[in-house]
N, C-alpha and C positions, 0 to 999 in steps of 0.2 A: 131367243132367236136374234135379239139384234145383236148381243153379245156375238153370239157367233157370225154375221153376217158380218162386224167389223173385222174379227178378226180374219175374216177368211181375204178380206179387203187388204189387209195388210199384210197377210202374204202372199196374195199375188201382187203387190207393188215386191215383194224382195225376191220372188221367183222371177218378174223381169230384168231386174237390178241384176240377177247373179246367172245371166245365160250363159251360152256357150262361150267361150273366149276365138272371134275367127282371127286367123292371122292376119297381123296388121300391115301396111303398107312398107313400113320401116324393119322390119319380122323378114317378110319375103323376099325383099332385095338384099338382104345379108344370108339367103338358106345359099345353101352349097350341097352338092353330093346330090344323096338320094332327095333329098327334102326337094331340091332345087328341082329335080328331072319332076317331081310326086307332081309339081304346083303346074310344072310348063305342060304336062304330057309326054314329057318325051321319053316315048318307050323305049329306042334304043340305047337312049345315055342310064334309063335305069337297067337294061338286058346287061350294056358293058358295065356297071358299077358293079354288079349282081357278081359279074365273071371275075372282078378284079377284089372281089371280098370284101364293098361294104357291108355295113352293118345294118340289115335291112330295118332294122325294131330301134335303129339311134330314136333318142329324145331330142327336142327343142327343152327352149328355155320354160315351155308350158306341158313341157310331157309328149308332146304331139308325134306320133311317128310317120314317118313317110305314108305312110295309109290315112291316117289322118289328114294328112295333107292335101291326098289326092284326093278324099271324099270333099273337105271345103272346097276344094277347086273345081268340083263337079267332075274329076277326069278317072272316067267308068275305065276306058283300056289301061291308065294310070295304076288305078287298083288290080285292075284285073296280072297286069305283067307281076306285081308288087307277091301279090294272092302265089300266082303259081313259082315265083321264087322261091316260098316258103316265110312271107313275112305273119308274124300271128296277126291274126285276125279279130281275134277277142281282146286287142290291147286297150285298156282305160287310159286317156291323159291325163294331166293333173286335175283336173276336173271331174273324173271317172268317167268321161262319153270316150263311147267307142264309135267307129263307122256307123253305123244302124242308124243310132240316136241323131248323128250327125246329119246322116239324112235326111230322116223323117222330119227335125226339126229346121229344115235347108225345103221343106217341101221335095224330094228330091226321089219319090219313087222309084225309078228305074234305077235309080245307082245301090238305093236300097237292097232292093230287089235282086241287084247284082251279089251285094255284100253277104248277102244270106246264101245264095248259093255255093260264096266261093267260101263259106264256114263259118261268117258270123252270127250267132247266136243270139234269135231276136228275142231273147229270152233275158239277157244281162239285165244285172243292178246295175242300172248307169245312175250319171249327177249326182251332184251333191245332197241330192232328198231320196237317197235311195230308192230311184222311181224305175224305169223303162222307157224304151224307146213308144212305147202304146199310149204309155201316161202323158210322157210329153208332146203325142202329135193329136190327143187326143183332147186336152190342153190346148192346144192352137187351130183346131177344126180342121188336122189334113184329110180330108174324107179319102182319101185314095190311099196313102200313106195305109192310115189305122186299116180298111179292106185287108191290104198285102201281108202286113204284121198279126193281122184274126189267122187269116188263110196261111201263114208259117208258124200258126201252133204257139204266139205271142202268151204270154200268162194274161188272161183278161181279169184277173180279181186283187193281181198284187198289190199291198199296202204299201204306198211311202212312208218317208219320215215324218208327212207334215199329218198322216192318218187317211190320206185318202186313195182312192181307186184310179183308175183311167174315167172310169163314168162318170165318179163323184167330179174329175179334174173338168171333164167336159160341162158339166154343169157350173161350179163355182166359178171357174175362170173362161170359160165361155162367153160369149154374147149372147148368147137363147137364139142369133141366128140360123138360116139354111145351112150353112156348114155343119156346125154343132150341133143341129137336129137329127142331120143322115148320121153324124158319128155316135149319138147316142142310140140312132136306131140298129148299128152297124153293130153293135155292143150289147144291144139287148137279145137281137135275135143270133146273136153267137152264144148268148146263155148267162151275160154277165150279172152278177150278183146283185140285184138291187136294194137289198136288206142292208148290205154294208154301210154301218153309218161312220160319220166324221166324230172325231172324239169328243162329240159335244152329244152325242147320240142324235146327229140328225141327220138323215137318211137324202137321198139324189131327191128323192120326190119331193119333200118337203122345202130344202134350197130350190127347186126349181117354180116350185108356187108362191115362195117368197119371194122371188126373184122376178115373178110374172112372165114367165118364160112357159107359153102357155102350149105350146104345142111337145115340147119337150116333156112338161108337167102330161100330158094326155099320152104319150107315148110309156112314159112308168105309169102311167094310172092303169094302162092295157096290161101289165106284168104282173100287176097285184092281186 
């Protein structure tokens, strides 16, 4: 157990270390074109780029495409002009997050919520830990977020790379707070796998009584 409770310590210092990359101050005053209209909002300067044949899916220097863009900048009509252009929707940057992920990990439900209607797929392998957008808001306690992402059909048992679930993420990297408590409860009464253990064979319930995270620990104690 302690074994594992260090290591699970040492990867969530290198899961913070390796977050999303948002564009930098130095990044946004050199975008041009689409990139430039994605960050400002300006819907009509990306309507006339649209007409005049850019390239709605160009990359930055991080992979990033105009959608990306306009998801970090929060700008829902940005995307949405972007969306019925015809830009994909399911684009990974270098990093492999798409809109979704971008959101969910920006706290950013409504724009979320936008993304998935206008085609993204809250279903992607995103990040470098071949996780999802569930894993990761599930990971940072977005209680509203994870809701939106159960209710659009989100995979709730997928394994990342590091071996763990969105549940197991809500426990390990959690605080056992209020947040993390709805999101686990949000996760269980969606149906989520509680058996699933971390590659050391030890199960959400077990980290969470190690952890003293006691009302979390009584919420899987109710599933068993």
């Amino acid at each position: 157990m302690l074994r594992t409770t260090l290591v699970c310590l040492s990867l969530a210092a290198t899961v913070a270390a390796q977050a999303q990359t948002v564009p930098s101050a130095t990044e946004i005053d050199a975008y041009q074109g689409l990139h430039r209209a994605a960050h400002d909002g300006n819907i009509e300067e990306i309507r006339r780029l649209v007409r005049s044949g850019d390239n709605l899916d160009a990359r930055d220097r991080n992979g990033r495409t105009p959608a990306h863009i306009a998801a970090f900048a929060s700008n829902d009509e940005a995307l949405r002009a972007l969306a019925e252009a015809g830009t994909d929707m399911n684009a990974l940057d270098d990093q492999a997050y798409d809109v979704v992920t971008i959101a969910a990990v920006a706290d950013d439900p409504d724009l979320m919520s936008l993304a998935i209607t206008l085609g993204n797929d809250p279903g992607l392998t995103t990040s470098p830990y071949g996780g999802t957008a569930l894993i990761a808001a599930a990971h940072l306690g977005r209680v509203e977020v994870v809701r939106r992402l159960i209710d659009a059909g989100a995979p709730l048992d997928h394994v990342n790379n590091l071996g763990w679930t969105a549940l197991m993420e809500a426990v390990v990297l959690g605080d056992g707070g209020p947040d993390h408590q709805q999101v686990v409860r949000l996760l269980l009464d969606a149906g989520a796998d509680t058996s699933i253990a971390d590659r050391d064979g030890v199960t959400p319930l077990v980290h969470a009584r190690a952890r003293g995270y006691l009302e979390i620990a009584r919420l899987l104690e109710g599933t068993n």
